[in-house]
Backbone bond lengths (Angstrom), bond angles and torsions (degrees), N, CA, C in turn:
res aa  C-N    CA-C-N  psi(-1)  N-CA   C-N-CA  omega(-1)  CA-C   N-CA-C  phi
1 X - - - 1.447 - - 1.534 110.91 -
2 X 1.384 115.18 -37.12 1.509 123.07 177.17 1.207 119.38 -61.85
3 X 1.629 123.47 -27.74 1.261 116.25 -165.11 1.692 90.34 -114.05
4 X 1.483 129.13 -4.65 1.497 116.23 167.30 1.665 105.29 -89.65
5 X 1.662 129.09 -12.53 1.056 107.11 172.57 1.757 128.53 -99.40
6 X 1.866 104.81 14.29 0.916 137.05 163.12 1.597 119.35 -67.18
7 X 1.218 99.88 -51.26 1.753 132.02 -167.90 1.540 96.85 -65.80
8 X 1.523 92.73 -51.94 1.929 89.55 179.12 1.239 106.66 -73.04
9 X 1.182 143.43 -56.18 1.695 127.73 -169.99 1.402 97.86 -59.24
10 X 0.966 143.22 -44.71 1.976 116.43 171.74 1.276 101.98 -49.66
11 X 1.301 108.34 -63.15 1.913 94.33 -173.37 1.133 132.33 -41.42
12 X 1.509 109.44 -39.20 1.348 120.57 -168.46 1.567 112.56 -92.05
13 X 1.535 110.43 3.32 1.755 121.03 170.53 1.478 93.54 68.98
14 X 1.201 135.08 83.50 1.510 151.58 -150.35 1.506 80.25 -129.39
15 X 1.097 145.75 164.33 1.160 164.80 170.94 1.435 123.98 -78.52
16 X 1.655 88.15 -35.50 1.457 101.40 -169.70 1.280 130.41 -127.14
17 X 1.843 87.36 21.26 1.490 98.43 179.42 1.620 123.36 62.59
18 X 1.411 92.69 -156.02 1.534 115.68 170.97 1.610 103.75 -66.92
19 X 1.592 109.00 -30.43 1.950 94.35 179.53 1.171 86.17 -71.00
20 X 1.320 150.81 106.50 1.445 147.67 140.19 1.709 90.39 -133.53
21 X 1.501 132.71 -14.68 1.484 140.60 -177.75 1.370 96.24 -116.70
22 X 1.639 110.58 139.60 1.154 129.71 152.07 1.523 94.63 -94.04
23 X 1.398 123.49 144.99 1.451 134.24 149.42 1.669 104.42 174.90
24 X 1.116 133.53 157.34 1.557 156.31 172.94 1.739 106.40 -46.93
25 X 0.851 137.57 -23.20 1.308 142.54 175.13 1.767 120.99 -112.66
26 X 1.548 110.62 -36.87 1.466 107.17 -171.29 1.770 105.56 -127.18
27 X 0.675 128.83 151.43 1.277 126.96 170.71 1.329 121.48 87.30
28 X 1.038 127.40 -141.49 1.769 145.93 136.57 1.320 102.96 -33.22
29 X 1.432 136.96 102.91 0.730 111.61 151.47 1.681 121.77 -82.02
30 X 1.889 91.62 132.94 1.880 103.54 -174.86 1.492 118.33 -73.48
31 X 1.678 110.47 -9.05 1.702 83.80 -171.00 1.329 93.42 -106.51
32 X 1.354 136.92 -20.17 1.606 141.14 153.31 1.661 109.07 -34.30
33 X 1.221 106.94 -64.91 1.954 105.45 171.61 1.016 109.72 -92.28
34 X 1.074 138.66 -43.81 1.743 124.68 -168.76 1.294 105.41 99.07
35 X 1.511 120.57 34.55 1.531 107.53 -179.26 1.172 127.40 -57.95
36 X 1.546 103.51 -54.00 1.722 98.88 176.19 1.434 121.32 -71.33
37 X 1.302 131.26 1.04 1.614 137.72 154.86 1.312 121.06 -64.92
38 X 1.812 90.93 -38.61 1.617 84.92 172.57 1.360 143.81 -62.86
39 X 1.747 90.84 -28.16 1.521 127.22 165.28 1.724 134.79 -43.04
40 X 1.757 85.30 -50.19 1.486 116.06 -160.39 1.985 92.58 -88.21
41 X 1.515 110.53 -24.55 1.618 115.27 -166.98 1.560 86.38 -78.34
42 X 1.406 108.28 -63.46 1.588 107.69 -165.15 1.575 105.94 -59.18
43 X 1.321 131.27 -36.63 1.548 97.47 178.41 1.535 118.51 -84.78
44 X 1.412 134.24 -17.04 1.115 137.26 111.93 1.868 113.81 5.29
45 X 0.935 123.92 -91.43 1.646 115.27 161.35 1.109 142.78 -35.50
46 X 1.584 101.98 -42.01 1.493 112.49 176.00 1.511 111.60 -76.43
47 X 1.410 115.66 -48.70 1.456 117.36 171.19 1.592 110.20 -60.63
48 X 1.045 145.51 -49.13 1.278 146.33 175.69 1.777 114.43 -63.94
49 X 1.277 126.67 -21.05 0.942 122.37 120.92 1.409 159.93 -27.86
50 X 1.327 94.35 -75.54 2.191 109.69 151.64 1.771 112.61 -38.20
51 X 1.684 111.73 -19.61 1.190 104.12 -162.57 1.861 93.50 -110.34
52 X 1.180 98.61 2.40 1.856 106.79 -167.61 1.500 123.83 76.64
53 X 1.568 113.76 18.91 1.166 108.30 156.55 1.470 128.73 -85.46
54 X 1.354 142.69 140.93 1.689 145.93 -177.08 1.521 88.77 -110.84
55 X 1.364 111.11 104.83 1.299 130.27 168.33 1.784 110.38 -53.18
56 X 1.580 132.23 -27.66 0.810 155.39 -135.19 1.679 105.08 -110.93
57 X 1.469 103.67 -44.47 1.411 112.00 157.54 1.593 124.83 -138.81
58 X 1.604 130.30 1.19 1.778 117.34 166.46 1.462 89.44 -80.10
59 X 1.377 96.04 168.14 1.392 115.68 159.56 1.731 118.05 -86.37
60 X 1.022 110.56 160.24 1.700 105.94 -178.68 1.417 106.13 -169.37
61 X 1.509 136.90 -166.88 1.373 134.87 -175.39 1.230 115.54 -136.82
62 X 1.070 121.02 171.74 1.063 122.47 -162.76 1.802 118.23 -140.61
63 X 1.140 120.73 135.73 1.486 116.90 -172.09 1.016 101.18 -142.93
64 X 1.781 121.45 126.00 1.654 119.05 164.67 1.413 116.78 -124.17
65 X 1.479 124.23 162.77 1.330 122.68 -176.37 1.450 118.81 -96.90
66 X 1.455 159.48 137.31 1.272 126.36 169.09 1.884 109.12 105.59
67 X 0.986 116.64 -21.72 1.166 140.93 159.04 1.484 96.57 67.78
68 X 1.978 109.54 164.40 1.351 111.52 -159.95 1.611 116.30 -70.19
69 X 1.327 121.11 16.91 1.375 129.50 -178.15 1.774 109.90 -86.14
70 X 1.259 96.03 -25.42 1.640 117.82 173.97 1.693 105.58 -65.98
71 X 1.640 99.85 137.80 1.894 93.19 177.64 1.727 107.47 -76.03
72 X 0.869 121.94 -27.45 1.774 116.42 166.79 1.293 118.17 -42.77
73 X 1.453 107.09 -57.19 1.744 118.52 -145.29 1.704 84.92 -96.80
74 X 1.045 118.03 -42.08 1.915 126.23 -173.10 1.423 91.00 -57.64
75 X 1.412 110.44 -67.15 1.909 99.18 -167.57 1.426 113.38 -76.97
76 X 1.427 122.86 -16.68 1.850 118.42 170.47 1.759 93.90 -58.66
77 X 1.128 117.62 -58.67 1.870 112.77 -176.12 0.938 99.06 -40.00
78 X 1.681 128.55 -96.00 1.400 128.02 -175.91 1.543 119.17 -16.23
79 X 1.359 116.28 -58.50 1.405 115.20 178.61 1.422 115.41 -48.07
80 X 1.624 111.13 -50.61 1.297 120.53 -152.83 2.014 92.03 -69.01
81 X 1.387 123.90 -55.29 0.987 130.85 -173.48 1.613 114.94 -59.69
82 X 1.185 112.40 -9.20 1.391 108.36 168.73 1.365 116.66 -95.47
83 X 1.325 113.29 -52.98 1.475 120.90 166.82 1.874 123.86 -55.34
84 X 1.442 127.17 -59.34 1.037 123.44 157.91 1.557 155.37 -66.71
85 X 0.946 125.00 164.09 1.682 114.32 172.46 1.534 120.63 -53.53
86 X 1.600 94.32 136.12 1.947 76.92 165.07 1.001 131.53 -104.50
87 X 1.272 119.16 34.78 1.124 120.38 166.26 1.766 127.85 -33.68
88 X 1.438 112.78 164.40 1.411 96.42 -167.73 1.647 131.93 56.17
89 X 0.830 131.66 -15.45 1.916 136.45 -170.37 1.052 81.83 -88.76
């Protein structure tokens, strides 16, 4: 489905091409950037926020599914460890 709704935004003179897909073969590739981590970190912030946490400096925890071998959960770590405290590690 990813690489036929790729196929149509060229056809259809999309602006943005094939980057209109994140996936490992067409588009963006996501596990090269971490797009959808980047996604999943920032609302992650924003919601932890709403609750009065600053990802940036409280401490807090962390739980992933799929383990860090996965391009989601592998690049949310990376992200998280660059952006936050390390406290605890």
């Amino acid at each position: 489905m990813i690489e036929f709704i790729a196929r149509q935004s060229v056809k259809r003179g999309y602006i943005l091409g094939i980057g209109i897909m994140s996936s490992k073969e067409i588009g963006i590739n996501h596990k090269e950037y971490g797009v959808t981590s980047r996604g999943v970190i920032k609302f992650a912030e924003v919601a932890m926020r709403e609750i009065g946490i600053d990802i940036r400096r409280d401490s807090f925890s962390v739980r992933f599914t799929g383990g860090p071998n996965g391009d989601v959960a592998g690049n949310s770590m990376r992200l998280l460890l660059e952006r936050c405290p390390r406290q605890g590690f």
